[in-house]
C-alpha positions in Angstrom: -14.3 -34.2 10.6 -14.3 -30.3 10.2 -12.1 -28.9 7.1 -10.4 -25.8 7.6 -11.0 -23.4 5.1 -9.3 -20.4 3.7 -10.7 -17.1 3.5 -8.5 -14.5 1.1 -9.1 -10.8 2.8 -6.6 -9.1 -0.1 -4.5 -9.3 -3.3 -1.1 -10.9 -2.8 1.3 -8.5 -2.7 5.2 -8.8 -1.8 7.8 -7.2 0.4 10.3 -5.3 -0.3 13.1 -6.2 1.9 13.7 -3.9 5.1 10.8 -2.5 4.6 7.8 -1.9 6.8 4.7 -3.0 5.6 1.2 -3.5 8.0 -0.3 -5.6 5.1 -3.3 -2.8 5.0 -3.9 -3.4 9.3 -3.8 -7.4 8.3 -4.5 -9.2 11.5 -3.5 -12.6 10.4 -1.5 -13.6 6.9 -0.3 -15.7 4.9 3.3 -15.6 3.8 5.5 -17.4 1.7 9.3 -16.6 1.1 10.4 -17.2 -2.1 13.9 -17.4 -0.2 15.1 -18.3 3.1 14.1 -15.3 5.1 13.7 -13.7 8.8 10.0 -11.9 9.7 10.5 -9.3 12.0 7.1 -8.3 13.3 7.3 -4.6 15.3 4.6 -2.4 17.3 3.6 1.3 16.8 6.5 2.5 18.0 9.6 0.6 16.0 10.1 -1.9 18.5 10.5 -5.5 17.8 8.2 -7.6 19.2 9.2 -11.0 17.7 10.9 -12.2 14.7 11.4 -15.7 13.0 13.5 -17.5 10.1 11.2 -19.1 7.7 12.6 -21.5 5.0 12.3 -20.6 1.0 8.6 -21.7 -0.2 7.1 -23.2 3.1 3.9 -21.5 3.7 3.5 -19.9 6.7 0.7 -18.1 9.2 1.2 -15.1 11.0 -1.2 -13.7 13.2 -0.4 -10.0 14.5 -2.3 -6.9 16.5 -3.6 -4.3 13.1 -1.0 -1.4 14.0 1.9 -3.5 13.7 4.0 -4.0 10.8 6.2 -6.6 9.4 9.3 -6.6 7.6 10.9 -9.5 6.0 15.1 -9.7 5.4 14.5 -10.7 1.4 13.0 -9.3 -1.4 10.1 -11.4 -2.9 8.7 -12.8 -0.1 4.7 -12.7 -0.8 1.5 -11.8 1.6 -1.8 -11.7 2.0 -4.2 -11.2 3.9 -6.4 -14.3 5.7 -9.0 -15.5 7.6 -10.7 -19.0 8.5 -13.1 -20.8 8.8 -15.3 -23.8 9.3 
């Protein structure tokens, strides 16, 4: 049996609501909403190329493309920046 394991590629940091953030060109994060929240995740140009409602303190992965950003609709929700591994 293979464990999964967690490799931290930043310091947490946390949105600011409505703001667009690309995590420093984060290609896959971990985020945790400290409230109920929706992720919008857009491309180089503004436009939306997804977005989901995440619950208040369920962890949650989020894998994106470097130049995108990601904006989340409450303040306080944290990020950082992840890899994995066997």
């Amino acid at each position: 049996m293979s464990e999964r394991i967690l490799k931290l590629l930043s310091t947490e940091s946390t949105l600011t609501a409505a703001t667009p953030s690309a995590v420093s060109g984060a290609q896959l994060l971990r985020i945790l909403p400290r409230s109920n929240t929706v992720i919008t995740v857009k491309d180089d140009s503004s436009t939306i190329t997804g977005s989901v409602s995440l619950d208040a303190n369920q962890a949650f992965f989020l894998r994106k493309k470097a130049t995108e950003t990601i904006e989340s609709s409450a303040s306080g929700t944290l990020v950082v920046s992840v890899a994995f591994g066997d």
